[in-house]
C-alpha positions in Angstrom: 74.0 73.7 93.5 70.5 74.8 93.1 71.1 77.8 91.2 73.5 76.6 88.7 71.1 73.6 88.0 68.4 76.4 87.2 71.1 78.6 85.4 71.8 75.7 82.9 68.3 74.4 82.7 67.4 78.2 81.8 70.7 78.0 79.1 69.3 74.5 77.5 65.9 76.0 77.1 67.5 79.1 75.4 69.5 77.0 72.9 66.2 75.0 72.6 64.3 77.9 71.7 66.9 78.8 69.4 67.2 76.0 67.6 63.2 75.7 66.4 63.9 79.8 65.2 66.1 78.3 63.2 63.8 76.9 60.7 61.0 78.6 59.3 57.8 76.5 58.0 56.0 77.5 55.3 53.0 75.2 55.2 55.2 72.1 56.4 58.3 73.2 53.9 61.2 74.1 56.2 63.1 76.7 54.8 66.5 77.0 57.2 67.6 80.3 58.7 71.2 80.1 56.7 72.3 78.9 53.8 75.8 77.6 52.2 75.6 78.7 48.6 79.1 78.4 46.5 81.0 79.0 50.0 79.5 81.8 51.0 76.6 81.9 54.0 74.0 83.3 53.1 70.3 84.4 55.6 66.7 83.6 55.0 65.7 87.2 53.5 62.4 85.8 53.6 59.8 82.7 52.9 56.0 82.3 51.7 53.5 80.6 50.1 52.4 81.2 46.2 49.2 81.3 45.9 46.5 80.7 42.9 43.0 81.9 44.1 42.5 79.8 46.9 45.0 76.6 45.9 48.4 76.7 47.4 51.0 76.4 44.4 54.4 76.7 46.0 56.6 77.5 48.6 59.3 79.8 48.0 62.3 81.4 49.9 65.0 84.1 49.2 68.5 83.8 50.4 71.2 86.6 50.6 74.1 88.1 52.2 72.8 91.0 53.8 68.7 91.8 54.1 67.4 93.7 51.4 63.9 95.0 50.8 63.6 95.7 47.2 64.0 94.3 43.5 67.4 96.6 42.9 68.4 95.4 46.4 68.4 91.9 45.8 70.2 92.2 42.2 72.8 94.6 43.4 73.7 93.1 46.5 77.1 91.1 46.5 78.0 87.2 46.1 76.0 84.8 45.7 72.1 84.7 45.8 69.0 81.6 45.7 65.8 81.6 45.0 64.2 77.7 46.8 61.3 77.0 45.4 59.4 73.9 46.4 55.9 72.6 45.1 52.3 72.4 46.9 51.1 70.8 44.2 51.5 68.9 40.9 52.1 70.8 37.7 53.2 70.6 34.3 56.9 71.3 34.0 56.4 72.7 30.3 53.5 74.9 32.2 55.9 76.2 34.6 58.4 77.1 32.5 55.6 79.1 30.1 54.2 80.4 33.4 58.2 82.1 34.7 58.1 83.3 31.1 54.7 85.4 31.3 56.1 86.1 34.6 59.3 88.0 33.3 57.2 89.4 30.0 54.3 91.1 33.0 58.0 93.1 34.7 60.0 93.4 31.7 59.9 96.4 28.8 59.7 95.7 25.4 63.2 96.6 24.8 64.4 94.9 27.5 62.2 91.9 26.7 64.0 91.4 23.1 67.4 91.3 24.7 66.2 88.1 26.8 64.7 85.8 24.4 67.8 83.3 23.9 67.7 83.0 27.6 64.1 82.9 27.5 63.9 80.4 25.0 66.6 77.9 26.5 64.9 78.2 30.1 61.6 77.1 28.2 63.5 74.0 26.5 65.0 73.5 29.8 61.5 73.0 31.5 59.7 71.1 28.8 61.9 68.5 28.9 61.2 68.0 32.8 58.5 65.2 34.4 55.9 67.2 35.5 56.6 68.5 39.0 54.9 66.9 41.9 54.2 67.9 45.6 57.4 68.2 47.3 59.8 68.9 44.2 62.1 71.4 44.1 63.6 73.9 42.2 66.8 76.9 42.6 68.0 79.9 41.0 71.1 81.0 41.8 73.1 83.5 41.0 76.7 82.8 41.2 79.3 85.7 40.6 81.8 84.8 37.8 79.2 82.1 36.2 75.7 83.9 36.3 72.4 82.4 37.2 72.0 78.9 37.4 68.6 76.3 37.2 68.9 73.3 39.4 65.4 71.6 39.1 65.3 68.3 41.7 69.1 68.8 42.7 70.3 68.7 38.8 72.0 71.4 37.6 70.5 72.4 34.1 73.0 73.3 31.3 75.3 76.0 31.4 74.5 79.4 33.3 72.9 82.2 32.2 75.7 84.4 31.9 73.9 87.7 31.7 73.5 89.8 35.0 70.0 91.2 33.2 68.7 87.5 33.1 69.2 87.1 36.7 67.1 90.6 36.9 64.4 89.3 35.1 64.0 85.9 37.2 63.7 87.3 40.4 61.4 90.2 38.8 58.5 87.4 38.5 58.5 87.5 42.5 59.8 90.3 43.2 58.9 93.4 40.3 56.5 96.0 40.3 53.7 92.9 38.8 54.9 90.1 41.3 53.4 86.6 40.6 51.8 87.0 44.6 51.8 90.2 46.2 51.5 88.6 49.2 54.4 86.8 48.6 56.6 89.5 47.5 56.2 90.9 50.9 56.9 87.7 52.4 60.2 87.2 50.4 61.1 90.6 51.1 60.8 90.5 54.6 57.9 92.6 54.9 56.0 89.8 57.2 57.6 86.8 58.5 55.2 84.5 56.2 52.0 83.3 55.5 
């Protein structure tokens, strides 16, 4: 009777210890290990912290299918993808959305650039019309096939999706391109280190 009360107490602990690896925290945001995106579940590629010289800006992690460790990876992996991004601090939602513009412009060629400015200019309208975003907000991107990428900014879905595949490049170019927003980051979301 001994034994099999130590067996299980070993088994508890084990589902225990499973259970907080579950849950990665990203200074105090929890980012789960799985997420259910449009049906299909989907694994914590990675999580980190956005920095701004020394002020923390944002938390952000990347969910997808399978692990991937690149830019092409990401965009060219199958089903459904998200970007969770949730605030460390208060800023200007107009800002932000000026701010994932530059961030696109800094990855993007000229040529490339051009063929983005509707989307461009709608995500810009879509952000200035926002509150400002305070400490603990939070916003997606999502990529759903058959739709295209999709804004949800404190759990409402903004307008229609981006239909374009090359939109959905450009977005997750501002974390993940060869100019990332936080190099630090990038790593982070990329699996590179666990997170910072």
């Amino acid at each position: 009777m001994g034994l099999f009360k130590a067996l299980a107490a070993a088994a508890l602990a084990g589902l225990l210890t499973t259970n907080a690896l579950a849950v990665v925290d990203v200074n105090g945001v929890k980012f789960e290990d799985t997420a259910d995106v449009h049906g299909a579940k989907l694994q914590l590629n990675g999580a980190g912290t956005r920095y701004k010289a020394i002020f923390k800006v944002y938390a952000a992690g990347l969910y997808l299918g399978k692990k991937a460790g690149s830019l092409d990876e990401v965009v060219n992996a199958p089903g459904p993808k998200r970007m969770t991004i949730t605030m460390l601090r208060g800023i200007d939602a107009k800002e932000l959305g000026k701010l994932l513009t530059r961030g696109i412009e800094d990855n993007m060629g000229k040529s490339e650039m051009s063929k983005l400015i509707p989307g461009l200019v709608r995500m810009g309208e879509m952000f200035a019309t926002q509150k400002p975003m305070v400490t603990g907000d939070n916003f997606m991107i999502e990529w759903i096939p058959g739709q295209g990428s999709v804004i949800t900014v404190r759990g409402q879905v903004q307008g229609e999706p981006f239909k374009e595949p090359e939109f959905f490049r450009a977005l997750m170019s501002i974390w993940l391109g060869p100019s990332p927003a936080d190099y630090k980051l990038k790593e982070n979301l990329l699996g590179v280190v666990k997170s910072n």
